[in-house]
C-alpha positions as CSV (number, residue, x, y, z in Angstrom):
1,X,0.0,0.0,0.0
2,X,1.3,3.7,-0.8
3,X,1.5,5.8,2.2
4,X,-0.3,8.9,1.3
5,X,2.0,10.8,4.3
6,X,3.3,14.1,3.8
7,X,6.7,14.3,4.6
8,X,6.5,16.8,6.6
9,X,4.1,14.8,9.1
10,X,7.4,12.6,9.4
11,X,9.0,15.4,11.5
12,X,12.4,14.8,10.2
13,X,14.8,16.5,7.8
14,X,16.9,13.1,7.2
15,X,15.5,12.4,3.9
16,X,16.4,15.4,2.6
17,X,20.4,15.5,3.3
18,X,22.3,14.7,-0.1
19,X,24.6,11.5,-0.1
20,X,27.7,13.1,-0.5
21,X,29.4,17.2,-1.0
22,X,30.0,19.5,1.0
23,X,28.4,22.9,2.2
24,X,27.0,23.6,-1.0
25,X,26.0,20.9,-1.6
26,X,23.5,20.7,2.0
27,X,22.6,24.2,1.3
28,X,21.3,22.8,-2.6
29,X,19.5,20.5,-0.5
30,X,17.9,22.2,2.0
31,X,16.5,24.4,-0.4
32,X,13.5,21.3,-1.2
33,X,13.4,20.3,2.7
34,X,10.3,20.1,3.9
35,X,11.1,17.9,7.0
36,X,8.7,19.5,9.2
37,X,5.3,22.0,8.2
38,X,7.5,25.1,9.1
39,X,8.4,25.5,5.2
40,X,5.1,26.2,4.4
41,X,4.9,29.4,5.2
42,X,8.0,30.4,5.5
43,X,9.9,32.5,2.3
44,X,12.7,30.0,1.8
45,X,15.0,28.0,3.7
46,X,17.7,30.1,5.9
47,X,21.2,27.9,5.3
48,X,24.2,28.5,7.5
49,X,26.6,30.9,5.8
50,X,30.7,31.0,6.2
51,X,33.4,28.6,4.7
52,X,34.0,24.9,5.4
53,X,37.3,25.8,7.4
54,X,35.9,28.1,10.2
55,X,37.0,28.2,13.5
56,X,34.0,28.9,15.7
57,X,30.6,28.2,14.6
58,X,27.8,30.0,16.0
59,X,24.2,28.8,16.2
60,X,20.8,30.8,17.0
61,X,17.8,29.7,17.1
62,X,15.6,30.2,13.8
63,X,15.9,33.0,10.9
64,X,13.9,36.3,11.6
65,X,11.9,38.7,9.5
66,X,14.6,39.6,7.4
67,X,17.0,36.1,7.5
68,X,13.6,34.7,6.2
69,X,13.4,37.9,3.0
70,X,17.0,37.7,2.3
71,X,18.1,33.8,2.6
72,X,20.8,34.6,4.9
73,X,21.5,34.0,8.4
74,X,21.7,37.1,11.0
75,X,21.2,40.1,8.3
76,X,18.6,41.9,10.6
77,X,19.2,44.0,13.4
78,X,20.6,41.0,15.7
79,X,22.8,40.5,13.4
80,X,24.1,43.7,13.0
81,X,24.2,43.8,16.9
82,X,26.1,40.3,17.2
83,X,28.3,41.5,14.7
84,X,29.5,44.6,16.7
85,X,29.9,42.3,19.1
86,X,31.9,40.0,18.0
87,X,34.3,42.9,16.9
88,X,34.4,43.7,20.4
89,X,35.3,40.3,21.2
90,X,38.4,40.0,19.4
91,X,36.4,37.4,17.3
92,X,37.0,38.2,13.0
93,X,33.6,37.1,11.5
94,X,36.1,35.9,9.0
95,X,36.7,32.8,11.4
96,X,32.9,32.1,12.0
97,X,30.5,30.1,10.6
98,X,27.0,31.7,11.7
99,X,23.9,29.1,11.2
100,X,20.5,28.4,13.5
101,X,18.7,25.2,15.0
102,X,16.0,25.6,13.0
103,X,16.0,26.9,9.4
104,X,13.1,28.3,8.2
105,X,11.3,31.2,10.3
106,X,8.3,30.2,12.4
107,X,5.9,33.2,12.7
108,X,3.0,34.5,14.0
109,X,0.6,37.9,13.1
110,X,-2.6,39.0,14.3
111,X,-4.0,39.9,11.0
112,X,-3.5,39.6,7.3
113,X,-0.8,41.8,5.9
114,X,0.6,42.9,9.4
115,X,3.8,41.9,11.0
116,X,5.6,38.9,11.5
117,X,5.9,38.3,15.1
118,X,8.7,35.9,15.7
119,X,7.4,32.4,17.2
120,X,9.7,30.4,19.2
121,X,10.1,26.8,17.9
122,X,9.6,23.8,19.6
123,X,12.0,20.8,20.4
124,X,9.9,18.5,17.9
125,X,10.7,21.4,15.1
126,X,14.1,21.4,16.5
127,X,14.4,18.1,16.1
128,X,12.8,17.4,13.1
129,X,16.0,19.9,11.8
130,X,18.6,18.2,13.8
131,X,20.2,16.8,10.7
132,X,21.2,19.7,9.0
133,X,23.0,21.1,11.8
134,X,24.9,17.9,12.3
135,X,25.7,18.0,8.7
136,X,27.3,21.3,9.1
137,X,28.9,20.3,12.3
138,X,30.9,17.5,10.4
139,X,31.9,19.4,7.7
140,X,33.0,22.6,9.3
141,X,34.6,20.7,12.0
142,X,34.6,23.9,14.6
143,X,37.3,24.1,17.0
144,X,34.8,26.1,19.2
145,X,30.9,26.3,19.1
146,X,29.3,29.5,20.4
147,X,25.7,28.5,21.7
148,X,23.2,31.8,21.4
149,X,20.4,31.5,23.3
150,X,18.1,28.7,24.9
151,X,16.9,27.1,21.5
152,X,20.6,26.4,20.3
153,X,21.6,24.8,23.9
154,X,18.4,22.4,23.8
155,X,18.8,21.5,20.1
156,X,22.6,20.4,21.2
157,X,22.4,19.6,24.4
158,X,19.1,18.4,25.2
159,X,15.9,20.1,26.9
160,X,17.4,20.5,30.3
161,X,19.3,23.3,29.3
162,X,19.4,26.6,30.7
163,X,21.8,29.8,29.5
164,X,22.0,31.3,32.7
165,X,23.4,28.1,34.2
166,X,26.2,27.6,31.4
167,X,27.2,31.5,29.9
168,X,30.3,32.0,30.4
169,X,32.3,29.1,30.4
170,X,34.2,26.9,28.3
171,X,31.6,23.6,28.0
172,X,33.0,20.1,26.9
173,X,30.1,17.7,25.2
174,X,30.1,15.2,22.9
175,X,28.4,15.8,19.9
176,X,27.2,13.6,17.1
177,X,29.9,11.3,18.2
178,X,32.2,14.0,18.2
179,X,33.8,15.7,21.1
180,X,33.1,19.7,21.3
181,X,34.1,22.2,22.8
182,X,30.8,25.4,23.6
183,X,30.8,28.8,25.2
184,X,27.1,29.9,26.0
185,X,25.5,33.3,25.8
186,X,21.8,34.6,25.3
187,X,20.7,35.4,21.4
188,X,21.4,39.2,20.7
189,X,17.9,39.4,20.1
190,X,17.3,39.6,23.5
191,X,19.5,42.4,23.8
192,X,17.4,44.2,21.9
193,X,14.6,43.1,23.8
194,X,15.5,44.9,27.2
195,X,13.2,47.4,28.7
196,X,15.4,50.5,28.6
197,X,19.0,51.8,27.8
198,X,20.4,50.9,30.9
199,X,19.3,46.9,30.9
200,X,20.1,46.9,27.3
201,X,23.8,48.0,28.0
202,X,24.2,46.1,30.7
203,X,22.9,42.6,28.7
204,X,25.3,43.8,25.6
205,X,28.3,43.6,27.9
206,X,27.1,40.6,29.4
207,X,27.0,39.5,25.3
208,X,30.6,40.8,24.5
209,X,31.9,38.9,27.9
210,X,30.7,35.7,27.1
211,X,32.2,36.5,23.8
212,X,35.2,36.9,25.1
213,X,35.4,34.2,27.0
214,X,34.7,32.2,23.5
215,X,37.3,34.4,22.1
216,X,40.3,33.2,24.8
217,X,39.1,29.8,23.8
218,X,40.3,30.1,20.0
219,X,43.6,31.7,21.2
């Protein structure tokens, strides 16, 4: 009997990842996922973007607004803040690969035509995804992975974890099979999130610390 089963009700991107290539050749592919329903109404898929031979890699949680418009990851204001950031840091973007857990942007808006309210997504999302980050996790190889936000530490590390209780430090997991090496911080979204100048500041420097810390790491 055919199954009549979308793929998407399968909940997982695995059918999707190409036999063989490299970062192109995932991004190709990820182009036609549709391991979960969050592609259908989503732009496009958001791919990771930097070389094969990066240093650090950096994961978020999910594209935004403008990720989701533009097909790249951290082009909206969160990115432009990371960036600044990471220039702080000591860390040249040069040395980064910058991807998210989950790659097409999950939304929400209280009427037709009006904004897209970011959505967080959930583990099963996150899981359904899983592959693709492990794909880029092989390839790339990071000598250091920088976790941003609670999304990124769960899809990694499992639902148990909590930023406040890992930023900071230099984290040792294995991965995939693979031992790794992870510095934790909040998303930079939240930076822009805080209530007035002075909490903003104050979680910004909290962001370039962490940074730093990741920073030290690749030293």
């Amino acid at each position: 009997m055919v199954s009549t089963k979308a793929p998407e009700d399968a909940y997982t991107a695995e059918p999707f990842l190409p036999d063989r290539g490299g970062l192109p050749a995932l991004r190709r592919a990820a182009a036609e996922c549709r391991g979960c329903p969050l592609h259908r109404d989503a732009t496009q898929t958001v791919f990771g973007a930097g070389t094969a031979n990066a240093r650090v890699m950096l994961v978020g949680e999910q594209p935004g607004d403008q990720e989701d418009r533009q097909g790249k990851p951290f082009v909206g204001p969160a990115g432009r803040l990371l960036d600044r950031a990471l220039a702080e840091a000591g860390i040249d973007p040069a040395d980064a690969y910058v991807t998210n857990a989950v790659k097409h942007f999950k939304f929400t808006r209280a009427e037709p035509r009006k904004r897209r309210i970011h959505k967080a997504p959930t583990l099963r999302e996150m899981t359904a995804c899983g592959p693709w980050l492990a794909a880029e996790l092989a390839i790339v190889e990071p000598e250091l992975i920088v976790l941003l936000g609670a999304s990124a530490g769960k899809a990694l590390l499992g639902s148990s974890f909590r930023v406040g209780e890992a930023r900071g430090a230099v984290l040792e997991r294995e991965i995939h099979g693979r031992a790794e090496k992870l510095v934790a911080t909040v998303h930079p979204s939240s930076v822009l999130r805080a209530q007035d100048d002075a909490d903003r500041k104050a979680a910004y420097e909290g962001l370039v610390s962490d940074l730093k810390v990741a920073a030290r790491a690749l030293s």
